[in-house]
C-alpha positions in Angstrom: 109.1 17.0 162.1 109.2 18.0 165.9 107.4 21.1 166.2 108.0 22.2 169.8 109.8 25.3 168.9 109.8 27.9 166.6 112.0 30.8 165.7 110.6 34.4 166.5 111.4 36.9 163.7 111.3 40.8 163.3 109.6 42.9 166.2 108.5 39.3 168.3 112.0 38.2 168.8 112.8 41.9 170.7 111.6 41.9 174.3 111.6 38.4 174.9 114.2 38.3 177.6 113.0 41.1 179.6 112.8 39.6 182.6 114.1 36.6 182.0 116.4 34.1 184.2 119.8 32.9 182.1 119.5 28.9 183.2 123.0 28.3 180.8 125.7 29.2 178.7 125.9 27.6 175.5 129.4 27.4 173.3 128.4 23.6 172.2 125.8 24.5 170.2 127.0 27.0 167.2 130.4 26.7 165.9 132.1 30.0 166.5 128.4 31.0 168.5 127.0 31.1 171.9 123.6 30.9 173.2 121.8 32.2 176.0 119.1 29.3 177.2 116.7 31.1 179.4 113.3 31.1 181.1 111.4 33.3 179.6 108.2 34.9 180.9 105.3 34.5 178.6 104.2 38.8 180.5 105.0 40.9 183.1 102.6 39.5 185.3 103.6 37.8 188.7 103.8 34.4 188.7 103.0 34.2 184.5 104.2 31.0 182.8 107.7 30.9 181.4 108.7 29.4 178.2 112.2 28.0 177.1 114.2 30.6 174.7 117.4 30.3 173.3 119.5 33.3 172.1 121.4 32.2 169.5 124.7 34.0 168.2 126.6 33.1 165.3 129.9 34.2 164.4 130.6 35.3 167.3 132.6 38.4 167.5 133.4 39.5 171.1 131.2 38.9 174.6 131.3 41.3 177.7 130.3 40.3 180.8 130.9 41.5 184.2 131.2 38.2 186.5 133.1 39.3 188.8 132.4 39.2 192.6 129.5 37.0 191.4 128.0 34.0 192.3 125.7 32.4 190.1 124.8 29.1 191.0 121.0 30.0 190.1 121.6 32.3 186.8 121.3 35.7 186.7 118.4 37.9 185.1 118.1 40.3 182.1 116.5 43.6 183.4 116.1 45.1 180.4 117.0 44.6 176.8 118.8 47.7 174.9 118.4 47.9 171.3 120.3 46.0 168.8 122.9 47.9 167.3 126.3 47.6 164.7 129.6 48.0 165.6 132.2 49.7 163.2 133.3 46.6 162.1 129.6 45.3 161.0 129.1 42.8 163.9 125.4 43.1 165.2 126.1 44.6 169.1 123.1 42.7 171.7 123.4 44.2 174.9 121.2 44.2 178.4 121.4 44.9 181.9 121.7 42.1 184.4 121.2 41.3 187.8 123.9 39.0 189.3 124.1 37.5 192.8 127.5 39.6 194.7 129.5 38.3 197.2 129.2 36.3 200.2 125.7 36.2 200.6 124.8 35.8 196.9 122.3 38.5 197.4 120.7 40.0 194.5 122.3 43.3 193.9 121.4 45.6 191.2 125.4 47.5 190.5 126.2 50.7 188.5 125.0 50.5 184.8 128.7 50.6 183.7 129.3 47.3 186.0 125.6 46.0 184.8 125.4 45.8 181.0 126.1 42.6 179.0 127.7 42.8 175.3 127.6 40.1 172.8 128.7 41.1 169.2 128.3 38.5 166.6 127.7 38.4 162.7 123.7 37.0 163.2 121.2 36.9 165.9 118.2 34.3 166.0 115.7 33.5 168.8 114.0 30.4 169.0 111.2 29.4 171.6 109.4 26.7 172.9 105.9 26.7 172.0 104.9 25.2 175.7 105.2 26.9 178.8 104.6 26.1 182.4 103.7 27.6 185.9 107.3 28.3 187.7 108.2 26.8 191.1 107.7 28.9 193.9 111.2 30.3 193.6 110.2 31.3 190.2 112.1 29.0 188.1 111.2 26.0 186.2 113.3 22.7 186.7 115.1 20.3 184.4 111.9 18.2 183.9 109.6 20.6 182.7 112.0 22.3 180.9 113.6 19.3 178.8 109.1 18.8 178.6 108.5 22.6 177.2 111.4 21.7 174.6 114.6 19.0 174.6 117.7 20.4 173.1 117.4 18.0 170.4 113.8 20.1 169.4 116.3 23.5 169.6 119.1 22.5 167.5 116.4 20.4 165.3 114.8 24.3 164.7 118.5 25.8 164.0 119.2 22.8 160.9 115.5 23.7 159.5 116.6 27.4 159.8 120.3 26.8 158.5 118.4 24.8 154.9 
């Protein structure tokens, strides 16, 4: 049984993404899901470790978010996490502020709130992480290598089938 990541639950799986870089987009993963593969700082300290963390939504309901004028050739970053809510139709509501990269320069710009926040509404919510971390580069980031070494994909979807039994 690979072991390299496990699934945070109750308060430990809330304020895991503060701070954290969005490295991809996942709609392969889940069917009708998405999930948010990020490095993740292990504290508020500079220059802390990051681990590998995926968002997971299933049963995906609706997703808000404000691309445009971006560039993100690098990710973007969750600011802050709000707290998880419930729509009026029962979906679970996820939402955080972002920074993006804007316009020509791809500087980091922090916009209004209304042109900042990120929605995702979908019927569940897990969070899985690796159980590894590693220093980032000196832009902050971790690359490929280390972070296919902190946890493969195979070791994340491996932890959604145990959770799925």
């Amino acid at each position: 049984m690979d072991d390299a990541v496990v699934e945070l639950r109750g308060a430990g799986r809330f304020g895991v993404a503060q701070d954290s870089r969005v490295v991809a987009i996942r709609w392969d993963v889940l069917p009708w899901g998405l999930v948010l593969d990020l490095d993740s700082p292990l504290s508020e300290a500079p220059g802390t470790e990051l681990r590998r963390v995926w968002l997971c939504f299933h049963g995906l309901g609706a997703v808000t978010w404000p691309f445009q004028e971006a560039r993100v050739p690098t990710g973007c970053w969750i600011v802050a996490e709000f707290p998880l809510g419930t729509t009026s139709a029962g979906l679970l509501s996820y939402s955080f502020s972002t920074v993006l990269p804007v316009g020509a320069t791809g500087e980091l710009v922090l916009r209004t709130t209304a042109e900042d926040v990120v929605e995702i509404q979908a019927q569940g919510f897990t969070v899985l992480a690796s159980r590894a971390s590693a220093p980032p580069d000196e832009l902050g980031h971790l690359d490929w290598e280390t972070r296919t070494r902190l946890a493969s994909e195979a070791s994340f979807v491996d932890a959604l089938r145990r959770r799925a039994r």
